[in-house]
ROFIDREN-919447 format. One record per residue (C-alpha): x, y, z; residue number from 1; residue in one letter. Coordinates in steps of 0.5 Angstrom, whole numbers. Layout:
<sites>
X, Y, Z, NUM, A
...
</sites>
This chain:
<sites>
110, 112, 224, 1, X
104, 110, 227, 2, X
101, 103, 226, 3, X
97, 103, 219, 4, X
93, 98, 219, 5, X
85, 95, 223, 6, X
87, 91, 230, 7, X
88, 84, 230, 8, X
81, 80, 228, 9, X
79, 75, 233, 10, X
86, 72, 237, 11, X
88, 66, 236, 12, X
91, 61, 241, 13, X
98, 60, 241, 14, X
101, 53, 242, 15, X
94, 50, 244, 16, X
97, 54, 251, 17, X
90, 55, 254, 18, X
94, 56, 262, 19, X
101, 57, 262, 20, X
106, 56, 268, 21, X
104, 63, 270, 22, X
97, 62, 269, 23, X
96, 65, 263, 24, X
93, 65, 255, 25, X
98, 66, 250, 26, X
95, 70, 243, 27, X
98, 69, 237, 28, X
97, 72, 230, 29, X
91, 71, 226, 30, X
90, 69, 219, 31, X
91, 76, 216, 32, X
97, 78, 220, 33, X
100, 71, 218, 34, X
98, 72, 210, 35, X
101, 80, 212, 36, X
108, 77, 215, 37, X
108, 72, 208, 38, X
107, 79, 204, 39, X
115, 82, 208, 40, X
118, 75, 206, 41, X
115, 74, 199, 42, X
116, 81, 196, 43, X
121, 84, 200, 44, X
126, 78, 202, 45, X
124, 80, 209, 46, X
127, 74, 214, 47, X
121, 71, 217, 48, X
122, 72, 225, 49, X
121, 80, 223, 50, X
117, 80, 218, 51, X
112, 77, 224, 52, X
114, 83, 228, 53, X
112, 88, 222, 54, X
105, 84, 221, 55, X
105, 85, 228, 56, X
105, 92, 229, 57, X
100, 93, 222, 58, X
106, 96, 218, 59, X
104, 97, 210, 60, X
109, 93, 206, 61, X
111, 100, 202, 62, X
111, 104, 210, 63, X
116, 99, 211, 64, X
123, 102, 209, 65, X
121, 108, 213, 66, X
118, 105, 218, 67, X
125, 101, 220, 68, X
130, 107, 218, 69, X
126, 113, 221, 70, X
129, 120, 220, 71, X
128, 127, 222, 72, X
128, 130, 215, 73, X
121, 125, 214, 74, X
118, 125, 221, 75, X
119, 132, 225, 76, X
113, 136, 225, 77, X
113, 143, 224, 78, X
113, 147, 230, 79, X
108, 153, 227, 80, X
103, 146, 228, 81, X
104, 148, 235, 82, X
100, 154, 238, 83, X
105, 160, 241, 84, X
111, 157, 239, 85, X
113, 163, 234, 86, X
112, 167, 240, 87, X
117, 163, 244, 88, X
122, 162, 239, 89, X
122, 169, 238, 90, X
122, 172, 245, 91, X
127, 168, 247, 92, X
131, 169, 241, 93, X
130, 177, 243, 94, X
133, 174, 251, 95, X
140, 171, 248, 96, X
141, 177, 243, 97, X
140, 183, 249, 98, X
144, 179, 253, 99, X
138, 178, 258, 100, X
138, 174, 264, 101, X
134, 168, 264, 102, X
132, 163, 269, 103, X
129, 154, 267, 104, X
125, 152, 272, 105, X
124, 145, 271, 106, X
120, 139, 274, 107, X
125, 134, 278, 108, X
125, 128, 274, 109, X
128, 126, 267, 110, X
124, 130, 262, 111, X
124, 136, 267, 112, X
132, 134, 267, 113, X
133, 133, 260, 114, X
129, 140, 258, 115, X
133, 144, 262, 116, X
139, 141, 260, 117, X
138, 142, 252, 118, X
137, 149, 253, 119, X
142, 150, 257, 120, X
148, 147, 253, 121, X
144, 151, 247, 122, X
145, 158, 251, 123, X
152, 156, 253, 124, X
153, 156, 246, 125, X
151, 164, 246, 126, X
156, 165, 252, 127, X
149, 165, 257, 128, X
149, 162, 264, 129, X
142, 160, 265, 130, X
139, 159, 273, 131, X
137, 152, 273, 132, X
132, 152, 278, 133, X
130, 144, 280, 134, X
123, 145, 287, 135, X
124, 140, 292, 136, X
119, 135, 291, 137, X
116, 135, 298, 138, X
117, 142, 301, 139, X
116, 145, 294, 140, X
111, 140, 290, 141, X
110, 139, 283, 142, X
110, 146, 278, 143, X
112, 153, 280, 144, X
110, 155, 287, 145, X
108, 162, 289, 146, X
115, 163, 293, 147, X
120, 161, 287, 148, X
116, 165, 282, 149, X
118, 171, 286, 150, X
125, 170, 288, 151, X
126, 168, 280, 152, X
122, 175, 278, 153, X
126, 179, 282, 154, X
133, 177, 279, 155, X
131, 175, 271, 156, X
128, 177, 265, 157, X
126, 172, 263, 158, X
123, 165, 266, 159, X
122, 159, 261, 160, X
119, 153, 265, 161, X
120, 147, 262, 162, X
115, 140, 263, 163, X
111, 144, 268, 164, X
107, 151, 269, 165, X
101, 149, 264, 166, X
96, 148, 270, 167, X
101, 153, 275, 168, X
95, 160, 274, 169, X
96, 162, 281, 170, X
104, 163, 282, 171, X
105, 165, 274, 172, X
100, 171, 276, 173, X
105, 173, 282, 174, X
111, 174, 276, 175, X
111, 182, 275, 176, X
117, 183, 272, 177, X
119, 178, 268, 178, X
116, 174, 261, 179, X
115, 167, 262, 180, X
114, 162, 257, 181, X
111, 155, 258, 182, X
114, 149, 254, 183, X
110, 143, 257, 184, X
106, 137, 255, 185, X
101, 136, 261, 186, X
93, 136, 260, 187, X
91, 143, 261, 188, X
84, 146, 262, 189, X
80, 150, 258, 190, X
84, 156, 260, 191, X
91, 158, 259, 192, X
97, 161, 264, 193, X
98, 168, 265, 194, X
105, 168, 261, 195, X
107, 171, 254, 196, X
107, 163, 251, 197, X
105, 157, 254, 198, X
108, 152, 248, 199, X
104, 145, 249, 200, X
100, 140, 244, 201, X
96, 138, 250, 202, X
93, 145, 251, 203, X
86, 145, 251, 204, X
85, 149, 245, 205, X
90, 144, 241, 206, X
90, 138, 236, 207, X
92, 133, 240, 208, X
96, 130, 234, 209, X
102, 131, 238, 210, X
100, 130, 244, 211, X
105, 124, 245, 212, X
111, 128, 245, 213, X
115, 129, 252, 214, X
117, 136, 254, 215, X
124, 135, 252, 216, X
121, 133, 245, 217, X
117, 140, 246, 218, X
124, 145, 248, 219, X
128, 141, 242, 220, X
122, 143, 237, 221, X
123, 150, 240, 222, X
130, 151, 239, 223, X
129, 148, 232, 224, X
124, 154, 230, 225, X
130, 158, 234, 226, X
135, 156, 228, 227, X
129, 158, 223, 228, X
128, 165, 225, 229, X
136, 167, 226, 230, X
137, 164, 219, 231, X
131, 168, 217, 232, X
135, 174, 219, 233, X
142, 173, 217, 234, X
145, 169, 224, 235, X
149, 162, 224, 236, X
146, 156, 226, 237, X
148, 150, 231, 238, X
147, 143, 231, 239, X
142, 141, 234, 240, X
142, 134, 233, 241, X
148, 133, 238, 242, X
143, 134, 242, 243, X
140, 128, 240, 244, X
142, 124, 246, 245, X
138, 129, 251, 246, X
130, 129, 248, 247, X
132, 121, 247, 248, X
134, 119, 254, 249, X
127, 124, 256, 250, X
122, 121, 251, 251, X
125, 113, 253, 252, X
125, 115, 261, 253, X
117, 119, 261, 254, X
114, 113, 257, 255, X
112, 117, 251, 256, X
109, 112, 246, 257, X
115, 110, 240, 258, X
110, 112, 235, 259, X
112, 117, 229, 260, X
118, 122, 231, 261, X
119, 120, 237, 262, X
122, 113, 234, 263, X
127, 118, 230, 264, X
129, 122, 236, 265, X
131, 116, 240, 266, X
134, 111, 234, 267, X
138, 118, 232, 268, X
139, 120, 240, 269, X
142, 113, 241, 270, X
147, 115, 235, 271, X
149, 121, 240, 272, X
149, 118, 246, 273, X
155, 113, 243, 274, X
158, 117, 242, 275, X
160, 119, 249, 276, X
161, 126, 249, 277, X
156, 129, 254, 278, X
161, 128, 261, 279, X
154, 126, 265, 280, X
151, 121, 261, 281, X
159, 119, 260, 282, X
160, 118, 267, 283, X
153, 116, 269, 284, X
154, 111, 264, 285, X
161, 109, 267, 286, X
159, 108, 274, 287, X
153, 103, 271, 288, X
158, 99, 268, 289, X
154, 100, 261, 290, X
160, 97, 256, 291, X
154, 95, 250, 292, X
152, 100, 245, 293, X
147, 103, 248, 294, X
139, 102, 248, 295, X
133, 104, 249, 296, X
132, 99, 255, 297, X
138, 103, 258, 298, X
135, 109, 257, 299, X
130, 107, 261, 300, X
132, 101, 266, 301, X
139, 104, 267, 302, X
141, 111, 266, 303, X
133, 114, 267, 304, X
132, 111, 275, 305, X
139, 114, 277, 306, X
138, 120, 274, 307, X
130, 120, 277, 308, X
133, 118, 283, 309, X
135, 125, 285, 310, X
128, 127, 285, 311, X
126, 121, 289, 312, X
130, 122, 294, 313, X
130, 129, 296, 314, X
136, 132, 292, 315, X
132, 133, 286, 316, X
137, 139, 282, 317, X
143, 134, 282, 318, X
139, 130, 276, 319, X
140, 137, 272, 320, X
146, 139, 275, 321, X
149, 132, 272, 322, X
146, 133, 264, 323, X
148, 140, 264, 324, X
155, 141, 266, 325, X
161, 141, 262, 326, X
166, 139, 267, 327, X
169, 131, 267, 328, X
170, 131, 275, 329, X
164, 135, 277, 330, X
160, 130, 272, 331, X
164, 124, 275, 332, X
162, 127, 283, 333, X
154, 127, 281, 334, X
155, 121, 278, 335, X
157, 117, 284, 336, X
152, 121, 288, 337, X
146, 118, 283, 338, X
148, 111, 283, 339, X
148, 112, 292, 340, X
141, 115, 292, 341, X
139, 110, 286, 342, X
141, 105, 291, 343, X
137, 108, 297, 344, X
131, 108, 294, 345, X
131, 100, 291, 346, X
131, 99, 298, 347, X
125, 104, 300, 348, X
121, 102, 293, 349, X
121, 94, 295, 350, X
118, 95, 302, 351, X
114, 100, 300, 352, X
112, 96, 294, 353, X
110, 89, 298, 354, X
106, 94, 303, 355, X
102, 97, 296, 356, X
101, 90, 293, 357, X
98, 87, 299, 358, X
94, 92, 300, 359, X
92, 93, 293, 360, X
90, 86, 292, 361, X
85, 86, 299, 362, X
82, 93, 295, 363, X
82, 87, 289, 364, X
86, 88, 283, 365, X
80, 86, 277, 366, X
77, 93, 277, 367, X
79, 100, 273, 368, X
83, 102, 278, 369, X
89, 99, 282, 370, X
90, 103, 289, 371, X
93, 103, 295, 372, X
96, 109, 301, 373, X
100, 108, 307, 374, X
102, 112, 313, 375, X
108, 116, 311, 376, X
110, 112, 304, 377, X
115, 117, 301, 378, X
112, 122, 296, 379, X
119, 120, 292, 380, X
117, 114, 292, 381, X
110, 112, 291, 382, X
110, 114, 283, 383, X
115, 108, 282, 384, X
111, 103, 286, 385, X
104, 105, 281, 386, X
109, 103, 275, 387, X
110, 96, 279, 388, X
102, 95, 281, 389, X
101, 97, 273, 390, X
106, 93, 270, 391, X
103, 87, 275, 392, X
96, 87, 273, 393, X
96, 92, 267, 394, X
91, 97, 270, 395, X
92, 104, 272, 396, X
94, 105, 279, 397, X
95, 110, 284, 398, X
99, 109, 290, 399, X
99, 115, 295, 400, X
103, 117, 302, 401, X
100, 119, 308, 402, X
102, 125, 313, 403, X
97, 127, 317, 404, X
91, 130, 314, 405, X
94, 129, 308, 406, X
96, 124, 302, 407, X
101, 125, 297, 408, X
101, 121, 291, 409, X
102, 119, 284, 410, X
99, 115, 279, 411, X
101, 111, 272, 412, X
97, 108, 266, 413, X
96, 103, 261, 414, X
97, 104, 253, 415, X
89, 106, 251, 416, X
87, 109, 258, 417, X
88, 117, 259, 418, X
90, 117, 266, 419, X
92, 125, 266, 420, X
85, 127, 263, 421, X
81, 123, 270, 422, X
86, 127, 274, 423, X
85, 134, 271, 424, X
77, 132, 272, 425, X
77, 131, 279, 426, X
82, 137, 280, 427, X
75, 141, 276, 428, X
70, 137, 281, 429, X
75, 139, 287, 430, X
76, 133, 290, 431, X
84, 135, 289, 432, X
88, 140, 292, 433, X
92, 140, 287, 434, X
93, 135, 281, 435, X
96, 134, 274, 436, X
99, 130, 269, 437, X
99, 127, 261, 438, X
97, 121, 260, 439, X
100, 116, 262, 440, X
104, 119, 270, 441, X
100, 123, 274, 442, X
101, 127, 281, 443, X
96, 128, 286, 444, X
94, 132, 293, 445, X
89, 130, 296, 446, X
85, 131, 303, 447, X
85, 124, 307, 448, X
78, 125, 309, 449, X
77, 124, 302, 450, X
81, 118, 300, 451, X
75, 113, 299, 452, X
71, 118, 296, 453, X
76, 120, 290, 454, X
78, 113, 289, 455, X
72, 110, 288, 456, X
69, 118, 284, 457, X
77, 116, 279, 458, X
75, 109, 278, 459, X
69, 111, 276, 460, X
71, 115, 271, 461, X
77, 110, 269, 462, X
72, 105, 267, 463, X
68, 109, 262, 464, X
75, 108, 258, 465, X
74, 101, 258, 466, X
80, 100, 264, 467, X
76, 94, 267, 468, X
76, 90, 260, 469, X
82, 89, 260, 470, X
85, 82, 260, 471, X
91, 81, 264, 472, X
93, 74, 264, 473, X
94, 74, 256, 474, X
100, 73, 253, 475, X
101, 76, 246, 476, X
106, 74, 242, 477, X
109, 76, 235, 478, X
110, 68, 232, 479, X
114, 63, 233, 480, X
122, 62, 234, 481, X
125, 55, 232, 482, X
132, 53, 236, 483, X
135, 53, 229, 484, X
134, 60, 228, 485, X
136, 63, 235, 486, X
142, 66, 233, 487, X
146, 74, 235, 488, X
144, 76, 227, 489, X
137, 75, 228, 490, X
137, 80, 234, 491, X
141, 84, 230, 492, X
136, 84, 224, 493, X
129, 85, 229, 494, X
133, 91, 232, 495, X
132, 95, 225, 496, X
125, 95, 227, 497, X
125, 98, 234, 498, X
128, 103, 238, 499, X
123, 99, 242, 500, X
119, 101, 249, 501, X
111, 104, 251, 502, X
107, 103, 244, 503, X
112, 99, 241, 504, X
114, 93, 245, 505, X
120, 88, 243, 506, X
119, 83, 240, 507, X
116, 76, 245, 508, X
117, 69, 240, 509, X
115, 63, 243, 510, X
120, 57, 242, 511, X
117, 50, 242, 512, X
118, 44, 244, 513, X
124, 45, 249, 514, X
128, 40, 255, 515, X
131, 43, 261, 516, X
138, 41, 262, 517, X
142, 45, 265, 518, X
139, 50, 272, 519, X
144, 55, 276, 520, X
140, 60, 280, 521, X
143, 68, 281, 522, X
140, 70, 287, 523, X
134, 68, 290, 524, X
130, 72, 284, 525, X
134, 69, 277, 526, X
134, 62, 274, 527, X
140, 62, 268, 528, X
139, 56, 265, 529, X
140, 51, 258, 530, X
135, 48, 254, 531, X
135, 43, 247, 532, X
133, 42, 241, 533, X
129, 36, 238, 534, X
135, 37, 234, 535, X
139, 38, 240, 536, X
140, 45, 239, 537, X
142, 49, 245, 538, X
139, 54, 248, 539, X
142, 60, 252, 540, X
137, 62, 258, 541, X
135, 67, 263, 542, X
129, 68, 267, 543, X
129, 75, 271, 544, X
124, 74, 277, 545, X
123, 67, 276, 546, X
122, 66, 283, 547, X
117, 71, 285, 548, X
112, 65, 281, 549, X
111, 58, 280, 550, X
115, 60, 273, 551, X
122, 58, 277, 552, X
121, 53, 281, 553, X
117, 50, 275, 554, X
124, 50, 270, 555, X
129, 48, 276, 556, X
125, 42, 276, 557, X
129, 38, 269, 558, X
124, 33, 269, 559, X
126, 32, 261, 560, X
119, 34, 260, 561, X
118, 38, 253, 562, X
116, 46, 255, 563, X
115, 51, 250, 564, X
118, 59, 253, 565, X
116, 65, 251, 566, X
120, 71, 252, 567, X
125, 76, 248, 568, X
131, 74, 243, 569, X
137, 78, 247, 570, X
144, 77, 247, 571, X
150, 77, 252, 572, X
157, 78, 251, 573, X
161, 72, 254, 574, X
169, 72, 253, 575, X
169, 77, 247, 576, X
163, 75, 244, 577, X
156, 75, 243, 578, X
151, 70, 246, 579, X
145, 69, 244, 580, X
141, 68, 250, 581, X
133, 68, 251, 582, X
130, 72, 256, 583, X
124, 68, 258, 584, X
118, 70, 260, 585, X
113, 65, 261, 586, X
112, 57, 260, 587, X
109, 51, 259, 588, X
108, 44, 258, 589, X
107, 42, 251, 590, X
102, 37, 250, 591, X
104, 30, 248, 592, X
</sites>
């Protein structure tokens, strides 16, 4: 479900903080979202601290119970909304009854992973064994490439490529024996792939209503038209929905917008996914050391980058190895593998990403775009360091590797701003080789020669998006948190309102009125701390990368000086039990 009502009128300001700690405004709600937060309380018996939350995100108070419990059966569209999908359905289905050999070439990261998966353990079901066919991200690129669509051909009848192939119509041409379908979601031009189906919501000639679905999203609504065709014909079915935990983990990990089925896929997919039955995500889970009843935040910042770290690092078949198989052991073996690679590249991504923010910063960071490139920057890596640079500045960046005549790169945006529709641009201008993406990732080939010319032809068209308007040193904040009511039970009560991610960020309250009595610092990043009450209540805190700005030096001071913290209610497990903890993102001094 989508927000249903007009933005915020004018932002108010928060706290009367006009410069935090870390140098930022804090923006509270308005009158008309306070009198809607009133509204929840009044008529629905909603606690205040969510009824905020909902205010926040312009729930309608009668949208509200479907809002917080999202179902499938309310939210899934109906594939034939989407172009060629009957087709597909059907020539599948003709594949699998005639016992055809078939081939998933899939894209190397999360999406491409979970798409190939979810139609592997589908055919399985059927007794077929699929080719998984994972190109290497730097001999091969991204998408079907002319070598690897002839190999396939020449053995399979059928080729599916999933999260991929929309922009592909030089190797797609080179398959003469085989049918392919394309099941994507990457922005198209305004012609179509020589296959029998090219199944995305982002092609030309479509809607764009179901734009934000990732293509595992895409390969699930397929299966679904599969089950109703076979029923239409007298076959059985399968459960889809314990493939639920597969389409979650993709949405959460290609940061798709959590607005309208998207919500159902994840809040149902995290049911699946606890339940531990798919010996990958079993073990992969194992070897993070994830015990809590998973979230979003896990799919995202624990199980996503392992997974994504096989691609980055050059072994990009192990991530769909790892969500296909059956076998425990080879499960555990990839697993472990995963969690080494991931290892690897947490140490590449922080050089290149020191080297990428200095250079940016000399670039300047108050523009549309943010951007920087350096001489051999691993290809596998630069995607991971845009998403740094954008998370920095909230600006779409670009970070580009260099190797000789030519740069390699990826890019990645912000809510509002289509970064894939500037790629596709500069690929009709030719000023690319080779580029392509949706939304919010991009990936893009370029002739070194040309770097300024394009960055400055791409900034261009950012800015016609409004990218350079945006307000980096705000702080937006659903309302305020008294000390009293920071409980575990109130963290409990704001979930009903996730799953929370891209479009659907969790909740961030201000807690006012605070003393520092206790500082312990966890490496030379973290501050974990203790602050009081007014009324001496306690509250436990942390604050991650406290020390990468005044934020922690700041707190470690224990000065007695009343601050006010915002940032996110969270919980932590502490001798069998749960804590609450505030995650803090930013203070400041509160006026005397």
């Amino acid at each position: 479900m989508t927000p249903d009502d007009p933005a915020p009128q004018q932002p108010v300001n928060f706290l009367g903080v006009h410069q935090s700690i870390t140098n930022r405004c804090w923006i509270g709600p308005d009158n008309r979202m306070e009198r809607l937060a009133e509204t929840f309380v009044q008529k629905y018996q909603v606690d205040w601290p969510l009824a905020q939350v909902l205010a926040a995100r312009r729930i309608r108070p009668e949208n509200m119970s479907a809002y917080l419990s999202p179902t499938l059966r309310d939210f899934l569209p109906d594939p034939h909304d989407i172009k060629d999908m009957s087709r597909a359905a059907s020539r599948f289905i003709k594949a699998v009854t005639e016992r055809q050999r078939i081939a998933i070439f899939a894209d190397y990261d999360v999406d491409g992973g979970s798409s190939a998966a979810l139609l592997s353990w589908w055919l399985k079901t059927a007794n077929i064994r699929p080719t998984i066919y994972v190109p290497d991200r730097e001999t091969e690129g991204y998408g079907p490439n002319p070598t690897a669509m002839r190999n396939l051909d020449k053995t399979h009848d059928l080729i599916i490529c999933v999260d991929c192939g929309t922009m592909s119509h030089h190797a797609l041409s080179l398959v003469t024996h085989a049918d392919v379908l394309v099941l994507d979601h990457h922005q198209g031009i305004e012609s179509l792939p020589p296959a029998f189906a090219v199944v995305n919501p982002n092609r030309y000639d479509e809607s764009g209503e179901l734009g934000y679905l990732c293509a595992a999203a895409i390969v699930f609504l397929m299966l679904v038209e599969v089950q109703r065709q076979r029923r239409t014909n007298g076959q059985s079915g399968q459960d889809l929905t314990r493939l639920l935990d597969l389409v979650a983990l993709a949405t959460v990990a290609d940061v798709s917008p959590l607005i309208g089925v998207n919500r159902a896929f994840v809040r149902q997919g995290l049911k699946v996914l606890a339940w531990r039955k798919r010996p990958g995500l079993k073990a992969l889970a194992d070897v993070a050391n994830l015990n809590a009843t998973p979230s979003a935040g896990h799919l995202g910042f624990t199980l996503g980058p392992r997974i994504n770290a096989a691609g980055r690092m050059g072994q990009a078949h192990l991530g769909a190895r790892l969500l296909s198989t059956d076998d425990p052991d080879e499960a555990e073996a990839l697993a472990l593998r995963l969690n080494d690679l991931n290892e690897q590249r947490r140490k590449i991504e922080e050089e290149i990403t020191a080297l990428a923010l200095a250079q940016a910063s000399e670039n300047g960071l108050d523009g549309p775009l943010v951007w920087a490139a350096g001489e051999g920057w691993n290809p596998g890596i630069v995607g991971i360091v845009a998403a740094r640079l954008t998370q920095k500045t909230d600006r779409p960046a670009v970070v580009i590797g260099l190797n000789g005549d030519m740069g390699k790169g990826s890019g990645r945006s912000v809510p509002g701003i289509d970064l894939g529709a500037c790629i596709v641009r500069l690929s009709q201008e030719r000023h690319l080789i080779r580029g392509g993406g949706h939304k919010m990732a991009v990936g893009l080939t370029i002739k070194r020669k040309k770097l300024d010319t394009v960055m400055t032809r791409l900034s261009e068209l950012l800015a016609r998006q409004g990218a350079a308007e945006r307000n980096q040193r705000n702080l937006t904040l659903d309302g305020l948190l008294m000390p009293g009511a920071a409980t575990p039970d109130l963290v409990h009560k704001l979930e009903q309102a996730g799953p929370f991610g891209s479009a659907s960020p969790a909740p961030r309250f201000a807690i006012p009125d605070l003393t520092v009595t206790y500082t312990k610092p966890l490496g030379d990043r973290h501050l974990k701390l203790n602050l009081a009450g007014q009324m001496g209540e306690t509250i436990h805190a942390i604050a991650f990368n406290a020390f990468k700005s005044d934020l922690g030096s700041r707190l470690s001071q224990r000065d007695r000086r009343r601050i006010h913290i915002a940032g996110r209610p969270d919980i932590y497990q502490s001798r069998g039990r749960n804590t609450f903890q505030f995650q803090i993102q930013d203070a400041a001094l509160a006026q005397s």
